[in-house]
C-alpha atoms as a printed R data frame, in Angstrom:
    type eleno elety resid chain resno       x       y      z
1   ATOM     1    CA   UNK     A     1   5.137 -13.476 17.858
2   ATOM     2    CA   UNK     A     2   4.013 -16.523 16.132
3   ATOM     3    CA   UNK     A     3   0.638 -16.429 17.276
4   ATOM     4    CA   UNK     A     4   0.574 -12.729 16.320
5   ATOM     5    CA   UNK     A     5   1.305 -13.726 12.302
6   ATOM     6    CA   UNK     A     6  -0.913 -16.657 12.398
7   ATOM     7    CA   UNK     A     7  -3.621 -14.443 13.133
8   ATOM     8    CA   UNK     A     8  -2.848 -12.063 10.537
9   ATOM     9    CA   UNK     A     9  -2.738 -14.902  7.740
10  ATOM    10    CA   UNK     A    10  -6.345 -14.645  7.645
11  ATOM    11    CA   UNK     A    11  -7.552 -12.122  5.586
12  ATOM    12    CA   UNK     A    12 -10.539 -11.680  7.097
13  ATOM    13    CA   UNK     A    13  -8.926 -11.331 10.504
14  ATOM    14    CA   UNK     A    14  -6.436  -8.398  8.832
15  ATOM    15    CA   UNK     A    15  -9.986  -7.024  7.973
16  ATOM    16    CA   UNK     A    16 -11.299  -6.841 11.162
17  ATOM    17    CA   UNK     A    17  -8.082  -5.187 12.107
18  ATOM    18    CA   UNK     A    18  -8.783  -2.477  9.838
19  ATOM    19    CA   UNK     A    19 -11.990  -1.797 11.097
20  ATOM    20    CA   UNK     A    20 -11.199  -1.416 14.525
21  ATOM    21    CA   UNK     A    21  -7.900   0.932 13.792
22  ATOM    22    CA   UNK     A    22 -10.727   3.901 13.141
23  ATOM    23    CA   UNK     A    23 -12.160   2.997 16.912
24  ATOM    24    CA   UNK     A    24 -13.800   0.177 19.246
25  ATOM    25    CA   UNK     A    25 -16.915  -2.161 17.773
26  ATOM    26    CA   UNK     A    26 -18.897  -4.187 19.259
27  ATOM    27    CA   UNK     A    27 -19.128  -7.812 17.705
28  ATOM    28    CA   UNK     A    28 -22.550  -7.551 16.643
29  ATOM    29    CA   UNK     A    29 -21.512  -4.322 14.566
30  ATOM    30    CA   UNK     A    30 -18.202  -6.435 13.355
31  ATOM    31    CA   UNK     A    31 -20.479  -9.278 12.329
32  ATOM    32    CA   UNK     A    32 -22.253  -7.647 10.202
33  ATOM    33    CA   UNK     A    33 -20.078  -6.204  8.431
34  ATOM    34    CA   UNK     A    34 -19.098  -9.745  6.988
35  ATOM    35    CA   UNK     A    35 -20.964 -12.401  5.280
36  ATOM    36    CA   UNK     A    36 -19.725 -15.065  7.799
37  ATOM    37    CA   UNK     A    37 -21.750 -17.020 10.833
38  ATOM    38    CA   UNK     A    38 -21.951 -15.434 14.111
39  ATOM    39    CA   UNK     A    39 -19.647 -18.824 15.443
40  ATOM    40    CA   UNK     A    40 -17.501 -18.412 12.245
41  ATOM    41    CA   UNK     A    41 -16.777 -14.427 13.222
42  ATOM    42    CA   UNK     A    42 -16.930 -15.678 17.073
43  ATOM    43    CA   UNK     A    43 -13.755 -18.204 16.125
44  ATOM    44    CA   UNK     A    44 -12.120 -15.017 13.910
45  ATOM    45    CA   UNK     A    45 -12.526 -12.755 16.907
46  ATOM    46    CA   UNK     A    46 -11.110 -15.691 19.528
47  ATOM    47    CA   UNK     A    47  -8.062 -16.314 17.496
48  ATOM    48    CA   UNK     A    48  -7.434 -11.983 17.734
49  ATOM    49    CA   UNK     A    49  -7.850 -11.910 20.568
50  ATOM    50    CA   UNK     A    50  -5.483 -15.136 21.971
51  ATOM    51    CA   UNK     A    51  -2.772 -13.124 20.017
52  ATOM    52    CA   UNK     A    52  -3.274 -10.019 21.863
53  ATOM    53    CA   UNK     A    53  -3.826  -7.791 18.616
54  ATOM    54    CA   UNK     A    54  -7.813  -7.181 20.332
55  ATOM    55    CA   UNK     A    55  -9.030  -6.557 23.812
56  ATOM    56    CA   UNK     A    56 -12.681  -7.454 24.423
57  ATOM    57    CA   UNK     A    57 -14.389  -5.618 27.153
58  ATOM    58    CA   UNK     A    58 -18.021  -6.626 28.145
59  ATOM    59    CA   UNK     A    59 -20.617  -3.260 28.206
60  ATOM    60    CA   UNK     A    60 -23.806  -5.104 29.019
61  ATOM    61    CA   UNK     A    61 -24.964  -7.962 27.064
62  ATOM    62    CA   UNK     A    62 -22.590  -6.449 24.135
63  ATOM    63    CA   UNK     A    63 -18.542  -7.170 24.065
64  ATOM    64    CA   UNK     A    64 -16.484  -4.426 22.428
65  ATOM    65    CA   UNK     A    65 -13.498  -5.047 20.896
66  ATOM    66    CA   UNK     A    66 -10.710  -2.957 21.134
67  ATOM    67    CA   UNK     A    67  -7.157  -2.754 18.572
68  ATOM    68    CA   UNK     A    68  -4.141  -3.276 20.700
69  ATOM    69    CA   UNK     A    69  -1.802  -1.653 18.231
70  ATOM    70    CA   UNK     A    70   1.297  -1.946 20.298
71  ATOM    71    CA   UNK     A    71   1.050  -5.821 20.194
72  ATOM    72    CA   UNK     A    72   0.956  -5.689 16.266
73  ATOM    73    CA   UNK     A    73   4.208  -2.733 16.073
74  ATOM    74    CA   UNK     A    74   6.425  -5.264 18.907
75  ATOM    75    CA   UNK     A    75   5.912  -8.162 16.443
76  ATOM    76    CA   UNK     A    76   6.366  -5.895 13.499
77  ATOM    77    CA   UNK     A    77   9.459  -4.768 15.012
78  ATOM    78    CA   UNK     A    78  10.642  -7.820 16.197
79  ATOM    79    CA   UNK     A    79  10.222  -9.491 12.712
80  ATOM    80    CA   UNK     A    80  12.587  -6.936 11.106
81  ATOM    81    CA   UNK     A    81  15.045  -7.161 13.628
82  ATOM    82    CA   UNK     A    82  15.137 -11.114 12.970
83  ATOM    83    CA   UNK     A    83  16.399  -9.968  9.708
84  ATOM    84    CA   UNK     A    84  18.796  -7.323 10.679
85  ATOM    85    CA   UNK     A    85  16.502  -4.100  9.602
86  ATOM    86    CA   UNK     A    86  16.540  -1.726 12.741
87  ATOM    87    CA   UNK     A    87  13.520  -0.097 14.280
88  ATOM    88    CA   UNK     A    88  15.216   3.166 13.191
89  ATOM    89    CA   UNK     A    89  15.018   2.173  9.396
90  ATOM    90    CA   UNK     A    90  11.923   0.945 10.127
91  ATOM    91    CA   UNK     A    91  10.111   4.373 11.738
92  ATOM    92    CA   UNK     A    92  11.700   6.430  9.303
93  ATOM    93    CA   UNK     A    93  10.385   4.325  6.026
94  ATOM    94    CA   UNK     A    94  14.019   3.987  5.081
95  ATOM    95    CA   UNK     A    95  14.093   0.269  5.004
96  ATOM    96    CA   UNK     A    96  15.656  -0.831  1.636
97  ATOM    97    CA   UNK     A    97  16.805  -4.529  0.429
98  ATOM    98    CA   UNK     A    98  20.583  -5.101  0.075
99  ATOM    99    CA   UNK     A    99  21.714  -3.651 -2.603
100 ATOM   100    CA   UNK     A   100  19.377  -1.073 -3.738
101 ATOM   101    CA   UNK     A   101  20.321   2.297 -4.510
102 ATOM   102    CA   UNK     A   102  19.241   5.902 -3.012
């Protein structure tokens, strides 16, 4: 889980995220959507995908990169539960600090 949230400190790296929720890229098209180095987006894309929250599949000479959303929702989910707030709550939206009203 750690690894998971270090990854998603970088707000570039939560960008990339984004992208790939609406469907697989290829790093070339990920690159340039950023004003970054190929190495610096290489390093951004390493540290996804050593946390799991990517796959990278080689077509070709190209690698696409694929959103493994279940990694991000199990260390979602295992977050809350650190902190007593039940997947239930969670899934439903109903999730509301102590104290506050309906």
């Amino acid at each position: 889980m750690a690894s998971v949230f270090k990854a998603l400190s970088d707000p570039t790296r939560r960008e990339v995220l984004s992208l790939l929720k609406d469907g697989p890229l290829s790093a070339g098209e990920i690159s340039d959507r950023f004003d970054f180095s190929k190495p610096t987006m290489s390093q951004h894309l390493s540290v996804l995908k050593e946390a799991g929250l990517v796959l990278a599949k080689k077509d070709g000479k190209r690698v696409i990169y694929h959103l493994q959303i279940s990694v991000l929702e199990d260390a979602l989910l295992g977050f809350a539960e650190q902190f007593g707030i039940g997947a239930d709550a969670l899934a439903a939206g109903r999730a509301k600090p102590e104290g506050a009203g309906s």
